[in-house]
C-alpha positions in Angstrom: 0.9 34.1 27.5 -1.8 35.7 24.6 1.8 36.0 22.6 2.9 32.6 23.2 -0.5 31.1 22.2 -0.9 33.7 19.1 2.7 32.3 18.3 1.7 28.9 18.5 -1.3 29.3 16.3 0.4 30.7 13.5 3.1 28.0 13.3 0.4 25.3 13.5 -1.2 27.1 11.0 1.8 27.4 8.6 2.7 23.4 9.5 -1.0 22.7 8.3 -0.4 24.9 5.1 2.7 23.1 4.4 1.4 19.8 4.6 -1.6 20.9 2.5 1.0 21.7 -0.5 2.6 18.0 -0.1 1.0 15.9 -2.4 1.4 12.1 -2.6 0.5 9.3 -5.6 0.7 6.1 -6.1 0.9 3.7 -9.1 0.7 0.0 -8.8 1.7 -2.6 -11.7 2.4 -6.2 -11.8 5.1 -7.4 -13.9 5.1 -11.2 -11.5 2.2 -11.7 -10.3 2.4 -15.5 -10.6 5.2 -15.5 -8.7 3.2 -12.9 -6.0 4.3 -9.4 -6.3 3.1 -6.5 -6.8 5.2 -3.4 -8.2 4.9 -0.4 -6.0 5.5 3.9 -7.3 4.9 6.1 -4.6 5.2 10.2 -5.5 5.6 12.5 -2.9 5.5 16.3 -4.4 5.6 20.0 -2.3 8.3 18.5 -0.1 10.6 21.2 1.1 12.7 19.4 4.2 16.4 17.6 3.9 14.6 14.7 4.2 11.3 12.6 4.4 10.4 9.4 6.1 8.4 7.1 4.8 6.5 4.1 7.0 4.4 1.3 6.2 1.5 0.3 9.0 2.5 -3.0 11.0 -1.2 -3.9 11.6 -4.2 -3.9 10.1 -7.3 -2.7 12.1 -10.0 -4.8 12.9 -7.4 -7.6 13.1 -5.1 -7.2 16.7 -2.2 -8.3 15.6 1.3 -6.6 15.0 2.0 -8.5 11.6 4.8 -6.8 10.8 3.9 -6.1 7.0 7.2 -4.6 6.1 9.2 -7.9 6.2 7.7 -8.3 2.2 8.9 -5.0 1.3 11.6 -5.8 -1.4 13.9 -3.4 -3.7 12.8 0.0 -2.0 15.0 2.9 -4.0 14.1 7.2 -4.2 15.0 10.0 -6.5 14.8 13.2 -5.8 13.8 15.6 -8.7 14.9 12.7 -10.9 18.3 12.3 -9.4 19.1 9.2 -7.2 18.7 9.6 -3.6 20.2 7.9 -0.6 18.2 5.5 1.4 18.2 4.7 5.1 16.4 2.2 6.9 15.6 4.3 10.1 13.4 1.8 12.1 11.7 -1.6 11.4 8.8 0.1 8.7 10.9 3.1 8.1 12.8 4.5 5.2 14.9 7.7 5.2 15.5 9.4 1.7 17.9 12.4 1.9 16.1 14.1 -0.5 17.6 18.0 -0.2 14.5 19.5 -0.4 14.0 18.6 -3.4 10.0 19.2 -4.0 9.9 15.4 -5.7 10.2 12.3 -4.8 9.5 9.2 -6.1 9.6 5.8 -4.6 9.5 2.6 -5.8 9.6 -0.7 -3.8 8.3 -4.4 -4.3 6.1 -6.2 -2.1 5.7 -10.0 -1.8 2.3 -11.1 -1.1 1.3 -14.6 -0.6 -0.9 -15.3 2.3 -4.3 -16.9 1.8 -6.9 -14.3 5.0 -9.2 -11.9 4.5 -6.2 -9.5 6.4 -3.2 -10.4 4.5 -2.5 -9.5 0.6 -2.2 -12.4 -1.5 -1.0 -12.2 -5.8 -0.9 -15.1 -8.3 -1.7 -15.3 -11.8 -5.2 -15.2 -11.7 -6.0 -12.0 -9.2 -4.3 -9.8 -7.3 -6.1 -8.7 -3.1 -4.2 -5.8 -1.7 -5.4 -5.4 2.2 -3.7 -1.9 1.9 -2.1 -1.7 5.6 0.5 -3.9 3.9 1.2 -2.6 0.4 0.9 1.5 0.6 3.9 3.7 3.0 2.8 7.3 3.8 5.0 10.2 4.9 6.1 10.0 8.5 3.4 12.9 10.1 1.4 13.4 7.5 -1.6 10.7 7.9 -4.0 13.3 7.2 -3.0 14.0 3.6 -4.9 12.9 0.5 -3.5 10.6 -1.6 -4.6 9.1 -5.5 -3.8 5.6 -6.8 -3.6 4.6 -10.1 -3.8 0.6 -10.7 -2.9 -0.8 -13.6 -3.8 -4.1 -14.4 -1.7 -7.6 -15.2 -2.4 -8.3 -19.1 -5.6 -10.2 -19.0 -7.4 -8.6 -15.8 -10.1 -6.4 -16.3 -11.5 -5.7 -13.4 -10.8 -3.2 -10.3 -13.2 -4.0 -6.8 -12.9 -1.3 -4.3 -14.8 1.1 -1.5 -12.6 4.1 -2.6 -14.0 6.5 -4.4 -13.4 6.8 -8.2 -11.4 9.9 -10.0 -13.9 11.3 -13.0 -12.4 10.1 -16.3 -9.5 8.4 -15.4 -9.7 4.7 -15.3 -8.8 2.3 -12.4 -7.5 5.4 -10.8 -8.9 6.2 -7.2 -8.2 8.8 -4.9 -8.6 8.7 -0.8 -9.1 12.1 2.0 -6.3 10.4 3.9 -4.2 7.6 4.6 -6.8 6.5 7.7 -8.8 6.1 4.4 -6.7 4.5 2.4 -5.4 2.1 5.1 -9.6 0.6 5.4 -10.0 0.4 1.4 -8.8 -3.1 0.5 -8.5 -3.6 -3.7 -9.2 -6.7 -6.0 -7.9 -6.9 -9.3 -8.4 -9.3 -11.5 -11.7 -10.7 -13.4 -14.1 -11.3 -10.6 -17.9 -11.8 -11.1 -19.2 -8.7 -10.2 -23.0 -7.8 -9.4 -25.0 -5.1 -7.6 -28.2 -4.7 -5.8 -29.4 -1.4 -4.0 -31.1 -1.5 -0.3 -31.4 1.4 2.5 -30.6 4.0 -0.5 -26.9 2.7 -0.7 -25.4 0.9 -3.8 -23.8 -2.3 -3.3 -21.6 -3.9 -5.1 -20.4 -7.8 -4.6 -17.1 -8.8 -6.2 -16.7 -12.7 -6.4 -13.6 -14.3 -6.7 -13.0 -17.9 -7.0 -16.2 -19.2 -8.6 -18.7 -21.0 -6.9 -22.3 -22.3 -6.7 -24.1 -18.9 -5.6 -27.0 -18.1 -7.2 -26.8 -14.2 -7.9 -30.8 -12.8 -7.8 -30.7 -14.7 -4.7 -28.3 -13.0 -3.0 -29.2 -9.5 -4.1 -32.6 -10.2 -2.4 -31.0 -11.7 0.8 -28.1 -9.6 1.1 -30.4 -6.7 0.7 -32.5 -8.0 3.7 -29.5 -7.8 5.8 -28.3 -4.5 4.8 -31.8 -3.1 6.1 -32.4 -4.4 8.8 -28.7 -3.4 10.0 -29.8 0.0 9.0 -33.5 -0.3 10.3 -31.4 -0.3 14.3 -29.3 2.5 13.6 -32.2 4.9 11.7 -29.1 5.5 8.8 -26.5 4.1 6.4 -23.3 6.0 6.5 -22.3 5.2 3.0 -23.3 6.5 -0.3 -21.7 2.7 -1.6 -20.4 -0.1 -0.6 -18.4 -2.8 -1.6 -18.3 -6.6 -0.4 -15.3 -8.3 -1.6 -15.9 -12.1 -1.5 -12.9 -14.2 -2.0 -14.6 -18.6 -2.4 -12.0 -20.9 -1.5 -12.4 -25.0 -1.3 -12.4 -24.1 2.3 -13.4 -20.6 3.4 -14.4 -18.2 6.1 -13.6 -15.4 7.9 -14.2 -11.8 7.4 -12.6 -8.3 7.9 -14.6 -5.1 8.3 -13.8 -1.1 5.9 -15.1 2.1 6.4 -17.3 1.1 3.3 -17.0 -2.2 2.6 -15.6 -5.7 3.6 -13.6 -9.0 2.4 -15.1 -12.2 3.2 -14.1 -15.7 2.8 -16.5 -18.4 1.8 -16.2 -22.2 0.6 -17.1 -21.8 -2.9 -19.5 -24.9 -3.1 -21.6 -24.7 -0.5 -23.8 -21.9 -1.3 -26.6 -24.5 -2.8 -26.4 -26.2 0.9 -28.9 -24.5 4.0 -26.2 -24.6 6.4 -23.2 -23.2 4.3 -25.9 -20.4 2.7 -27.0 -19.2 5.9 -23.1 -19.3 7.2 -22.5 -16.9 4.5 -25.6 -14.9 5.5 -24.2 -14.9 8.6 -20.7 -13.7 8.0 -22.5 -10.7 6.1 -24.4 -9.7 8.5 -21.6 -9.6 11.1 -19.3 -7.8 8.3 -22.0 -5.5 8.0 -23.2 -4.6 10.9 -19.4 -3.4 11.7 -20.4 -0.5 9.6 -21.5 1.4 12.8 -20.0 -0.8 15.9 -16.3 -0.1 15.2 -16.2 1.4 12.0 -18.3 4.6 13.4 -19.3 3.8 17.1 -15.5 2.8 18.3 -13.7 2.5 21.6 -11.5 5.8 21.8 -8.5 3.7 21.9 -9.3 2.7 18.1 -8.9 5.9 16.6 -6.8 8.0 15.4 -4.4 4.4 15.5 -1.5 4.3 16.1 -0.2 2.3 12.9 3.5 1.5 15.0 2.1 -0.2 18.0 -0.5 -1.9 19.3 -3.7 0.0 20.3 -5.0 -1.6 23.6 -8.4 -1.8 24.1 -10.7 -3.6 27.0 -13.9 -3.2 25.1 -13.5 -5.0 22.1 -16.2 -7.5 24.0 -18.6 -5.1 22.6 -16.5 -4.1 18.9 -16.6 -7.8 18.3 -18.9 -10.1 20.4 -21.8 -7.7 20.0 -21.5 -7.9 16.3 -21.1 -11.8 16.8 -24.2 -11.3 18.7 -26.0 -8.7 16.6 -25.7 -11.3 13.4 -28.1 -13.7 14.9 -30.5 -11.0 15.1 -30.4 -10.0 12.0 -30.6 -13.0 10.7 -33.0 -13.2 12.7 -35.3 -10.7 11.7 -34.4 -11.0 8.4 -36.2 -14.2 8.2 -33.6 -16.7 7.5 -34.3 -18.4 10.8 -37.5 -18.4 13.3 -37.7 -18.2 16.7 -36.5 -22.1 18.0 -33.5 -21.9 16.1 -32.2 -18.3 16.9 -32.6 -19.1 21.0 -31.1 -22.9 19.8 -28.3 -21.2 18.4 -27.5 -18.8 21.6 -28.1 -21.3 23.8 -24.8 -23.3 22.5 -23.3 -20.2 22.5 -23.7 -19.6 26.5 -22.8 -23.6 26.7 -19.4 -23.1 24.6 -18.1 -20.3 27.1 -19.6 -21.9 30.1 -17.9 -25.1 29.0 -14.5 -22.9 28.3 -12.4 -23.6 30.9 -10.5 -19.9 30.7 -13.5 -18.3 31.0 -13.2 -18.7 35.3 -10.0 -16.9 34.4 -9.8 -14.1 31.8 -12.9 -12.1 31.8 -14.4 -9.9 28.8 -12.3 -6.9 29.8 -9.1 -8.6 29.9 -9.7 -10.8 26.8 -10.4 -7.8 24.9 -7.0 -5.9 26.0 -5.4 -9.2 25.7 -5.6 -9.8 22.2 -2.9 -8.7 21.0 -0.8 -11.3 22.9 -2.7 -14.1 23.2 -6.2 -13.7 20.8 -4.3 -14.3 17.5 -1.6 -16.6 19.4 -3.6 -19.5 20.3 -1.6 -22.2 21.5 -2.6 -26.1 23.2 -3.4 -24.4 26.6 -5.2 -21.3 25.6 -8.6 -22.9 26.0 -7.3 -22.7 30.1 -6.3 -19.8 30.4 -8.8 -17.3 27.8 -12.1 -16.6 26.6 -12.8 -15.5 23.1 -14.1 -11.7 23.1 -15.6 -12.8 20.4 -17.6 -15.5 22.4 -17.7 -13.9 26.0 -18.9 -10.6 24.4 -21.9 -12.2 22.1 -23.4 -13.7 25.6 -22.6 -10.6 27.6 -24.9 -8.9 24.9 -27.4 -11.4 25.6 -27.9 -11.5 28.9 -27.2 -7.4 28.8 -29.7 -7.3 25.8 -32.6 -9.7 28.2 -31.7 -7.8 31.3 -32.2 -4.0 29.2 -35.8 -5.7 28.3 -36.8 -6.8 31.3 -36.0 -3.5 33.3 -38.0 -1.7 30.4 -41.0 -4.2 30.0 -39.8 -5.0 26.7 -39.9 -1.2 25.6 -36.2 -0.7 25.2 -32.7 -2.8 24.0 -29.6 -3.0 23.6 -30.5 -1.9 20.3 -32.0 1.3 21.7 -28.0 1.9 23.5 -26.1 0.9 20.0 -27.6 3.8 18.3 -27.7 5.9 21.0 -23.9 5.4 21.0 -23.7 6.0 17.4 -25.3 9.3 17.3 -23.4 10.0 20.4 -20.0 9.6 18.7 -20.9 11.2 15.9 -22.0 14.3 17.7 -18.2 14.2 19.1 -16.7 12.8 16.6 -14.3 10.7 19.2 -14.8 7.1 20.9 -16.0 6.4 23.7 -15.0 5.1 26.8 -16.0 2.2 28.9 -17.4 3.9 31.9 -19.5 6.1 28.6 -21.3 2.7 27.4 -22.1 1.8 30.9 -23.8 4.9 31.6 -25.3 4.7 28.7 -26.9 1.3 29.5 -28.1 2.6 32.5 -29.6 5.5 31.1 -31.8 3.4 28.6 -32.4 0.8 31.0 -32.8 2.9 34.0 -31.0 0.3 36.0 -27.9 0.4 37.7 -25.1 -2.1 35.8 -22.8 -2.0 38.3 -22.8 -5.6 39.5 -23.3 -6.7 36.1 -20.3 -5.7 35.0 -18.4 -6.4 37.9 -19.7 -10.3 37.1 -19.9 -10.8 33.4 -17.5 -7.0 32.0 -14.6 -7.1 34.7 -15.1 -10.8 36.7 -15.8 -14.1 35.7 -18.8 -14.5 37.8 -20.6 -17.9 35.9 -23.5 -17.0 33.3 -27.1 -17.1 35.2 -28.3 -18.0 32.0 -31.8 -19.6 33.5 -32.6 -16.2 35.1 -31.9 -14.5 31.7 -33.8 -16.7 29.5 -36.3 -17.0 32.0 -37.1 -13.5 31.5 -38.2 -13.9 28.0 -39.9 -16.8 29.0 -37.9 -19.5 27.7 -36.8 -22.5 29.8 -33.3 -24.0 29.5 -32.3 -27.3 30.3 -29.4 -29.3 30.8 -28.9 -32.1 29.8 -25.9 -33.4 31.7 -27.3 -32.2 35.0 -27.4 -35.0 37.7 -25.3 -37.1 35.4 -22.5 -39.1 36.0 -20.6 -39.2 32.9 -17.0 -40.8 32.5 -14.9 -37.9 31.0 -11.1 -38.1 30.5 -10.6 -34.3 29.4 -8.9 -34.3 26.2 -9.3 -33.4 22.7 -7.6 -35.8 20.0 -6.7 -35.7 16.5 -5.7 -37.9 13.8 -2.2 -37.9 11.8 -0.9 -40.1 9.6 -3.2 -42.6 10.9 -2.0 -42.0 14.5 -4.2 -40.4 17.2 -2.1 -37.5 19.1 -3.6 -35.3 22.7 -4.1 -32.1 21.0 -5.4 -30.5 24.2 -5.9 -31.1 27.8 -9.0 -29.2 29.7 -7.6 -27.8 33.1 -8.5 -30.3 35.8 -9.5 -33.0 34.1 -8.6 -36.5 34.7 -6.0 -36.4 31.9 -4.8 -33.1 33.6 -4.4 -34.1 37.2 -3.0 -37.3 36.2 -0.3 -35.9 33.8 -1.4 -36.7 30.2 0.2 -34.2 27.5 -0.2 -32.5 24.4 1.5 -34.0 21.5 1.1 -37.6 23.5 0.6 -40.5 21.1 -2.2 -42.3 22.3 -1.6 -46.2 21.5 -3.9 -47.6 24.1 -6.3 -47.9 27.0 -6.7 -50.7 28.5 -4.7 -52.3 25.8 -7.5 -51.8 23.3 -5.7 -50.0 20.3 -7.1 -46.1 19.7 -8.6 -45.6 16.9 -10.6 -42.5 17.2 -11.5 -39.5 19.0 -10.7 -41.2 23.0 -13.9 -39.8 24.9 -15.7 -42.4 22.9 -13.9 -45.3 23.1 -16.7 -47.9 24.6 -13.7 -48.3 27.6 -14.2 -44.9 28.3 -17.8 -44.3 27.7 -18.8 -47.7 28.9 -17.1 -47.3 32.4 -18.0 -45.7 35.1 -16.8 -42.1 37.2 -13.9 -43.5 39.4 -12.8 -46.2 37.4 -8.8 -45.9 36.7 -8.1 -46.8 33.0 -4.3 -47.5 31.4 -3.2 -45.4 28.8 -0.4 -46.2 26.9 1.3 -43.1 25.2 4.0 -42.7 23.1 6.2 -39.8 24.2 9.8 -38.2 22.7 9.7 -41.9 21.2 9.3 -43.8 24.9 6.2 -45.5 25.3 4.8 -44.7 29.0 1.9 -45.6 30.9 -0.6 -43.4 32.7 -3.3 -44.5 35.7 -5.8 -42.1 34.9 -8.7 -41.7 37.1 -12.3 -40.9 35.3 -13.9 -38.3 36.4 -17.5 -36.6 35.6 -18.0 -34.5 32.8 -18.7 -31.1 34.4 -19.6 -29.6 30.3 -23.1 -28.4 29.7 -25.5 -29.3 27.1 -28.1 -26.4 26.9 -31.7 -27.1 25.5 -33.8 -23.9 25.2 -37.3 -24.3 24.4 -39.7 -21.2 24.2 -42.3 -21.3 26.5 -46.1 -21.3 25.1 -46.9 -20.7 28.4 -45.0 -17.9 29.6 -46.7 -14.9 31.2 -48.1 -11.6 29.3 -45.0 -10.3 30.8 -42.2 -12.8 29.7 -43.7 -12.0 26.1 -43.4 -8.6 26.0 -40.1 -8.8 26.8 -39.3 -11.4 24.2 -40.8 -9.7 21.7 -39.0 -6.4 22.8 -35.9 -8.3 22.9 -36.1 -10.1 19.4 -37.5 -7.2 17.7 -39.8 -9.6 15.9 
């Protein structure tokens, strides 16, 4: 058995040094970028095999979706120490080249790119993005080499954005430890506004693209203020820089987190407006704050990925909805919003889930293992049948977040368990589990979690948001409570100056009495529809039990529906601070806010 093992260490130890010797390059060019492609030289040298494979990731983490990037992969062709080398398409993002151990190889392939997200490359004439899952191949097995990349400009640009790390002396070239590396550094090219600001000892730089109304100093000031208080809950910043990526659009949003930096999409003209400037304050702070849930603190499933298949998770309640839920603090106590307004805003965010019809069916656990069938593949019913992660999780840290307060009289927090996680996988440098965060929410809190999670992790149980709340002294209303409010149960929009159902809420009156998606609404009650139909004055003005006549068109019939009004069961929270609450309902407020 000693041989065997001695055996097994020394081939291991030779495989390492072999793959040690292999080194791989990369040069990128654009000879069309207006018509969106980007010109791709790969160099693989120390190769010593008949042949190498070479894949290209069909997903991009942070965004649970197989997206299948090698479907834009265009003209690939190898030579082997300068001769021409046969190619093989092995599997879906795989090429064989029979290279005869030959100790070069060089590959050069096309890639179209020319889809507008913040996860997706996208080339014209005026920039270049590169979201790198979907432009760079490495050798089959060999994920852990380093790799450089040279980029070389269209005629015009100027500029190179990225979060890898520069190669002294050598311009636009970069190099990366690995591919896992590589795969989270995104790269603008082009001539974007660039500025920097410096906050928590880290260097930040902002790349804009697109143009826009921002105002500069303000943003280094603000931006700044999020950066630190993100780093004030974790006690460090695990960058030496870091790069935000900002792409302004007409219409914008969206984000993606990187190891050391992020792309975000904003609407270029509303920077000078409260509402759109604090949205983009917002969607930093929620980039941001990725830095160390996900990026560092990770569910073990999420590293080392598996760049060929989907990596299930159930906790990306806590990857996501945390950080959904963590930006409103920050914000928070950043001082872009007081008190009223933060509880305003979480308030509507308990009444969207509780008003979410899936959410009595898919709970946080399920979403979250579920997304890569059904998160990023919404369809008309998926309001029924799901929850958002992203929403379930932000009020499961809530009410987890109230509930660690109250146990500790407002000495302790969730954000006492985030960075306890942190540190926690750092010292093991590996994920965690679920059954790990629950322990360690119990360990801070001193509470048992059990039947929390069995309600809000694993069930569906309804939100108790008054008991919550109530801790922290605030008093929620409802608004609809006690009221009888005619509600047909659909969601409408306009085409072509035609209204069409564009959703129908499980059991509702449209529901039970057989209204459909993608129904023309012409009537009700023989009063033409103009608008949205919940409020049409025959709707609104009538009472629960009336049975109104709606006239659709359907497959180019025209039918009539009786459809029976029911009562609204929706929610329409109010939270209001209480300046009365007890010495103890304040303490755990102000433990809870951190402010």
């Amino acid at each position: 058995m000693k041989k065997t093992l001695t055996g097994l260490v020394v081939l291991l130890s030779l495989s390492m040094t072999a793959k040690s010797q292999v080194k791989v390059a990369f040069e990128l060019s654009f000879i069309e970028p207006q018509a969106h492609y980007v010109e791709m030289e790969m160099n693989i040298s120390g190769l010593t095999k008949d042949f190498v494979d070479v894949k290209m990731p069909t997903w991009a983490p942070g965004s649970y979706l197989i997206r299948e990037f090698e479907k834009s992969v265009e003209d690939f062709t190898a030579t082997a120490n300068g001769k021409a080398a046969k190619v093989e398409k092995v599997k879906k993002n795989a090429w064989r080249i029979y290279s005869a151990k030959a100790k070069n190889v060089k590959i050069k392939y096309r890639v179209y790119a020319f889809e507008v997200s913040v996860r997706t490359s996208f080339i014209d004439d005026r920039h270049a993005f590169l979201s790198s899952t979907g432009i760079f191949m490495y050798p089959d097995g060999m994920l852990n080499l380093p790799s450089t990349v040279k980029v070389i400009p269209y005629k015009g640009w100027t500029q190179v954005s990225t979060g890898l790390e520069p190669v002294a002396g050598q311009k636009f070239t970069y190099k990366a430890a690995d591919f896992d590396t590589l795969f989270d550094s995104p790269i603008e090219v082009g001539n974007q506004d660039i500025f920097e600001f410096d906050a928590s000892g880290v260097k930040h730089t902002v790349a804009m693209f697109g143009g826009g109304n921002y105002d500069k100093e303000r943003l280094k000031v603000d931006m700044a203020k999020v950066v630190e208080q993100g780093t004030a809950i974790y006690g460090e910043n695990p960058n030496k820089h870091y790069t935000f990526i900002v792409h302004n659009f007409e219409r914008g949003g969206g984000g993606l987190e990187h190891l050391n930096s992020t792309v975000l999409g904003a609407s270029r003209n509303a920077y000078n407006k409260p509402d759109g400037y604090l949205g983009f304050l917002n969607l930093v702070a929620h980039e941001y704050y990725h830095l160390w849930n996900v990026k560092r603190m990770r569910p073990i499933a999420l590293g080392p990925f598996d760049y060929d298949n989907e990596n299930y998770t159930t906790n990306l309640w806590v990857s996501e909805g945390f950080t959904s839920y963590y930006e409103n603090k920050l914000v928070l106590r950043a001082g872009f919003v007081d008190q009223p307004t933060f509880v305003d805003g979480l308030a509507t965010a308990v009444a969207t889930v509780t008003n979410t019809p899936g959410a009595k069916v898919q709970s946080a656990a399920e979403s979250s293992y579920d997304a890569w069938i059904k998160g990023y593949r919404p369809n008309e019913n998926s309001s029924n049948t799901g929850v958002s992660y992203y929403s379930k999780g932000e009020v499961v840290g809530l009410i987890m977040d109230i509930e660690i307060a109250n146990a500790t009289k407002g000495k302790k927090s969730l954000d006492d368990v985030m960075k306890a996680m942190y540190l926690q996988g750092k010292k093991l440098n590996r994920g965690y589990t679920d059954a790990e965060f629950k322990a360690m929410v119990e360990k801070i809190s001193g509470k048992d979690f059990t039947d929390f999670w069995a309600k809000y992790v694993t069930g569906t149980h309804p939100l108790e948001y008054d008991k919550y709340f109530g801790y922290a002294g605030i008093r929620v209303k409802n608004e609809n409570e006690g009221k009888q409010i005619p509600y047909i149960g659909v969601a409408s929009k306009k085409t072509e100056g035609r209204i069409y159902i564009s959703a129908v809420s499980r059991n509702s009156a449209a529901w039970v009495d057989g209204l459909n998606v993608n129904d023309e609404v012409i009537s009700v009650n023989d009063i033409p529809v103009e608008a949205a139909l919940e409020r049409m004055p025959v709707i609104a003005d009538s009472k629960v039990g009336d049975v109104v006549i709606v006239r659709v068109r359907r497959d180019g019939e025209i039918r009539d529906f009786k459809v029976t009004l029911k009562a609204n069961p929706n929610v329409k929270l109010i939270a209001v601070i209480d300046p009365n609450a007890t010495a103890a309902e304040v303490a755990v407020r102000k433990g809870w806010m951190g402010v």
